[in-house]
N, C-alpha and C positions, 0 to 999 in steps of 0.2 A: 702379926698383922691379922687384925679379922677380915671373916668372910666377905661383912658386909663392902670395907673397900676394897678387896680384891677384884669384885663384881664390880664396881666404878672402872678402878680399874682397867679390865679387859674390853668392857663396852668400849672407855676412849679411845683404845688402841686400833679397836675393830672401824669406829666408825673413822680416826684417821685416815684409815689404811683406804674404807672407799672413795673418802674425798680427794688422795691424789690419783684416783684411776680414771675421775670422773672427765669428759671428754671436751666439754661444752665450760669447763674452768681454763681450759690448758690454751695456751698463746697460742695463735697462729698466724704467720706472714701473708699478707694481703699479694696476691698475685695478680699482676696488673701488667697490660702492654704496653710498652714502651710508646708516648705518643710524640710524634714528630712535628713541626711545625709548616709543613707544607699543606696548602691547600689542595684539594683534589675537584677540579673546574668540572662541574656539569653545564653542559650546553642546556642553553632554554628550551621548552617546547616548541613547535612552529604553528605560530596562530594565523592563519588567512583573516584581510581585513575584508570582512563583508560588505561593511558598510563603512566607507571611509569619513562621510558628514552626517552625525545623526541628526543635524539639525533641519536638514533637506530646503526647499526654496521655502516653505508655509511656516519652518519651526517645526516642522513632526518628524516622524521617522520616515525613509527613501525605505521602502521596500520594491521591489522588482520579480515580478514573478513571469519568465520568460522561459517555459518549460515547452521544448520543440519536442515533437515526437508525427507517429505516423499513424494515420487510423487502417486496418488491416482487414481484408477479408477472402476466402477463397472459396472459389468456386470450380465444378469441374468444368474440364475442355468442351465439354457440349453445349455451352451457355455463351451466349453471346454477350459481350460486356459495350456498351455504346458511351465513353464519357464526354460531358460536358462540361466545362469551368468557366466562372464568371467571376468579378472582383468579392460575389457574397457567395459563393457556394462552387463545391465540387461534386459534383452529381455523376451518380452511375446505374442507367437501368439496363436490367438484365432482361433477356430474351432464351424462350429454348429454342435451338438451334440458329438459323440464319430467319432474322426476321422481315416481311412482309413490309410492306409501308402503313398498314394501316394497322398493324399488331400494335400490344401494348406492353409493356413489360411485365414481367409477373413478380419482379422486387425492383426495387427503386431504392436506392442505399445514397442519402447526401450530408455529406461533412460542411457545417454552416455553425453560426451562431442561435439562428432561430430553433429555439425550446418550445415552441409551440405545437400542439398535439394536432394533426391534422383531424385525425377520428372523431375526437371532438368538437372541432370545430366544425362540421359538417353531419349533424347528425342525421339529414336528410335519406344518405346514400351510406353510413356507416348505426350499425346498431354492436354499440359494445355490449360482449357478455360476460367480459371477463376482463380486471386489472388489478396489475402487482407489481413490486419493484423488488428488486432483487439483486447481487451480485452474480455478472457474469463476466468471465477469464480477469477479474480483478478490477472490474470497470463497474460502472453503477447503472443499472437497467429500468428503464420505465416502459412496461408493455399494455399494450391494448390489444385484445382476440373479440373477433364476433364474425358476424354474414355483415355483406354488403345488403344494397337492395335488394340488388339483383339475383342474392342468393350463394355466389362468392364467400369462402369463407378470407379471413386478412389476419394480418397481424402487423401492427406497428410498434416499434420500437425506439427510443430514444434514449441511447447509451452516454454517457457522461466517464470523465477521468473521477476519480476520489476525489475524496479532499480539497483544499481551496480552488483548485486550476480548474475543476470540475464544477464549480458556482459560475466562474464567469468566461471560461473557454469554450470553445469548439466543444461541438458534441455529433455524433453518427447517429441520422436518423433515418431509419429504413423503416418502409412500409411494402409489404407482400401482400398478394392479390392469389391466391392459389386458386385456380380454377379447376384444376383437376388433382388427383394423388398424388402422382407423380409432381407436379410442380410444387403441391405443399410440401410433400418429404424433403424434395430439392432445397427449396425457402426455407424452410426450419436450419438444414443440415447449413447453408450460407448465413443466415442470423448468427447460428450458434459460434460462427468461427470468427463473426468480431470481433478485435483487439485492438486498444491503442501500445504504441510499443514506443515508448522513449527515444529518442537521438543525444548518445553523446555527445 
């Protein structure tokens, strides 16, 4: 035999010998779970019907926006709180200590529909210096600062909820009359602790 097919040869042998070691040729049994024919029942999610006729009386959609809640404010024990209610407003003016019959409050806080700014409607007896709107305790704030005629400095405020219930509901509107330090500190420290707070 010559060399040259010896060298054939042993090549064939060599490269047999890797082809059955190779891993990715060799059978393998598919291992699979046994599947059974029983169904396994998931209950549905639970959908509230909000709206049970989307057609409403007009053909449009019923929506209903009936969000109760409370408008909140505190004040300390030394303030006299005087309220009044009427079928358009709930009104509460404040007094320091026990007041006189001819005193006047030195904040005046009323829960109503009317959005209208007194300060400005009156610019005879208010001179605004200052206004800005802003969030306060997560409620929407419309402020007015200046002197009165008289010299008085004031502040009025017209707080609103957010969002939609805040366009066309109740709003707290409070106007302070601070006449001295002490009553402005007091007024500030009662504006600032306005909230409305939800009813479940």
């Amino acid at each position: 035999m010559n060399t040259f097919a010896t060298l054939i040869l042993t090549s064939s042998l060599v490269l047999a010998g890797c082809e059955s070691q190779n891993l990715l040729d060799s059978r393998t049994i598919p291992d699979r779970p046994a599947y059974g024919k029983e169904t396994i029942a998931v209950p549905p999610p639970h959908v509230d019907i909000v709206n049970p006729d989307p057609r409403g009386a007009d053909g449009g959609v019923v929506i209903t926006d009936q969000v109760v809640g409370t408008w909140t404010f505190t004040a300390p024990p030394t303030v006299t709180q005087v309220e009044r209610k009427t079928a358009d407003f709930d009104r509460f003016s404040l007094y320091t200590g026990i007041p006189a019959p001819a005193d006047t409050p030195f904040l005046v806080l009323t829960v109503t529909r009317d959005r209208a700014s007194t300060v400005e409607a009156d610019t005879d007896n208010y001179r605004v210096s200052g206004k800005r709107e802003y969030v306060m305790n997560g409620n929407i704030a419309q402020e007015w600062t200046g002197l009165t005629k008289a010299g008085a400095g004031f502040c009025e405020l017209i707080v609103r909820k957010p969002g939609p219930a805040g366009q066309t509901g109740d709003v707290c509107h409070a106007l302070a009359l601070a006449r001295t330090e002490d009553e402005q500190k007091m007024a500030l420290a009662i504006l600032s602790s306005i909230v409305w707070t939800p009813r479940p």
